[in-house]
C-alpha positions in Angstrom: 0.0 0.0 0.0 1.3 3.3 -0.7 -0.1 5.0 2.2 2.5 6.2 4.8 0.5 5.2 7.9 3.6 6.3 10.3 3.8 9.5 9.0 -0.1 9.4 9.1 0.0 8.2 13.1 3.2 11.1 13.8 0.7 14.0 12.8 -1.4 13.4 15.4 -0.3 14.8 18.7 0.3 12.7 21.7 -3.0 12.7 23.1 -5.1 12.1 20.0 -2.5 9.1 19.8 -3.4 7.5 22.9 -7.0 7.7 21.6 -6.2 6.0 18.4 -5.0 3.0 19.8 -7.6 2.3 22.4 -10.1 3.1 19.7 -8.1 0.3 17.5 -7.9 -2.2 20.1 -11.1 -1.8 20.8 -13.1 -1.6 17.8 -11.1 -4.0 16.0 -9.6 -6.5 18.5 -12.8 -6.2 21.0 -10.9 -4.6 24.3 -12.5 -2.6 26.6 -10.1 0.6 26.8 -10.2 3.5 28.4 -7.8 6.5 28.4 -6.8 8.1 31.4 -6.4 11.8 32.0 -2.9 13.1 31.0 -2.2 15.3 34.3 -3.3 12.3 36.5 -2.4 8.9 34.6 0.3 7.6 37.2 2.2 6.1 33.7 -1.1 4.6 32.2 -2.1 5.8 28.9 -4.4 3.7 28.4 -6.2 0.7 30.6 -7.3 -2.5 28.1 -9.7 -5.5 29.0 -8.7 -8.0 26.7 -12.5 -10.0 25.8 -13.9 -12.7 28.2 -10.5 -11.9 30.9 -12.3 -9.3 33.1 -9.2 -9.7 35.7 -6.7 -9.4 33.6 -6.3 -5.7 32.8 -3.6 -4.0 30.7 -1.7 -0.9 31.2 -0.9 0.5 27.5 2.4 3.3 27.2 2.1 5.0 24.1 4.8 6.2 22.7 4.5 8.8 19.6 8.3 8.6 19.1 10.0 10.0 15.8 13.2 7.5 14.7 15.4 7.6 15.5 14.3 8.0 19.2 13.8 4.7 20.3 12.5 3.1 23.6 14.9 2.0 26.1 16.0 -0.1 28.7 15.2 2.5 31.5 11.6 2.5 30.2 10.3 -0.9 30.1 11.1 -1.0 34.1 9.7 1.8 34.8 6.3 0.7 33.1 6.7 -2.8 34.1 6.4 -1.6 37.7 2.8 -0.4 36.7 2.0 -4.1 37.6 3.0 -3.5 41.0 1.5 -0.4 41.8 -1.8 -1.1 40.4 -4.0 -3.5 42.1 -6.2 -4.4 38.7 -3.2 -4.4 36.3 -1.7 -7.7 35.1 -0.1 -6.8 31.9 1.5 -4.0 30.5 2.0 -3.4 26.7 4.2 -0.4 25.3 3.1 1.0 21.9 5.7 3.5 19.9 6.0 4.2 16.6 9.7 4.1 16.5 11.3 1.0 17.9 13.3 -0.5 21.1 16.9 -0.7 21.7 17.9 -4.3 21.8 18.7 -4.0 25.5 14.6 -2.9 25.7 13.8 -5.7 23.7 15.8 -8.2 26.3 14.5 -6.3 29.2 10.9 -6.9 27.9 11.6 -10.6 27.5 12.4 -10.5 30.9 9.8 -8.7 32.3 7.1 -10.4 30.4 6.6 -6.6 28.6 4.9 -6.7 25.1 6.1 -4.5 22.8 4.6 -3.2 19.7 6.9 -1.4 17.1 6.1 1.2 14.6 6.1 -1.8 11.9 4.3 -3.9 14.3 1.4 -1.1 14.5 1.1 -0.6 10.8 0.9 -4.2 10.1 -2.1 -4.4 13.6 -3.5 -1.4 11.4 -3.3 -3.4 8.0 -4.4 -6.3 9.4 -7.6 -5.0 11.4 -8.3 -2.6 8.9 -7.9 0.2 11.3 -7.9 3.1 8.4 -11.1 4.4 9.0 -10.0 5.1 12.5 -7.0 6.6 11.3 -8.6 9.1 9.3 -11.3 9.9 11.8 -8.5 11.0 14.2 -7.0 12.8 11.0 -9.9 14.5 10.5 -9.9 15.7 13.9 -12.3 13.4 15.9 -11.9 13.1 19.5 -13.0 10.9 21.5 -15.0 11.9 24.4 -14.2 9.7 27.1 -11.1 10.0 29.6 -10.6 8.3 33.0 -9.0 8.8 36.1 -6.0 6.2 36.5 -6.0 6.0 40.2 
């Protein structure tokens, strides 16, 4: 496909990012997200219930990173703690669209951290047929509902 979805997914700012990716994992892969408010989300972007696990709840990082910033090391434990300092949180899952440092990627192996690259979230977009979503958040769509992660 000739569409540049990265360049697409790094004109959105940071908050209308977070959106987009709860809006993909749940309209497309049947979560229940939500996304927290930025000045009070304790390192939770976004909370995910994957379907039919209601106790198993995911903290999602996202990440709007321009290569060739990529996530490191230092990050993955500091959101792999977000398992330990939330009750409800079982998993966490850090989204960029750049990449990790191969000390990241070892770290997450480690820590049981999933990791989604920026080629890894343009082939989730491909695959669910997430464009419409993408070009609502183009467009300038918002969505409406933000939590507190506390």
């Amino acid at each position: 496909m000739s569409r540049d979805v990265l360049n697409d997914l790094l004109s959105l700012d940071p908050e209308r990012f977070e959106e987009f990716i709860a809006d993909v994992w749940q309209e497309r892969q049947g979560w229940i997200t939500a996304v927290t408010k930025s000045s009070d989300d304790h390192g939770v972007d976004v909370i995910g219930q994957p379907p039919g696990r209601p106790y198993q709840k995911t903290a999602v990082q996202c990440k709007r990173y321009s290569p060739p910033l990529t996530v490191g090391r230092p990050e993955i434990q500091q959101y792999n703690s977000l398992k330990y300092s939330h009750d409800d949180i079982v998993g966490v899952t850090i989204v960029t669209t750049s990449s990790f440092s191969s000390r990241a990627i070892d770290e997450a192996e480690r820590l049981d951290v999933k990791c989604i690259d920026g080629s890894d979230l343009v082939e989730i977009i491909e695959r669910q047929d997430a464009y419409e979503i993408l070009d609502r958040y183009l467009s300038g769509w918002r969505r409406t509902e933000v939590v507190d992660a506390g």
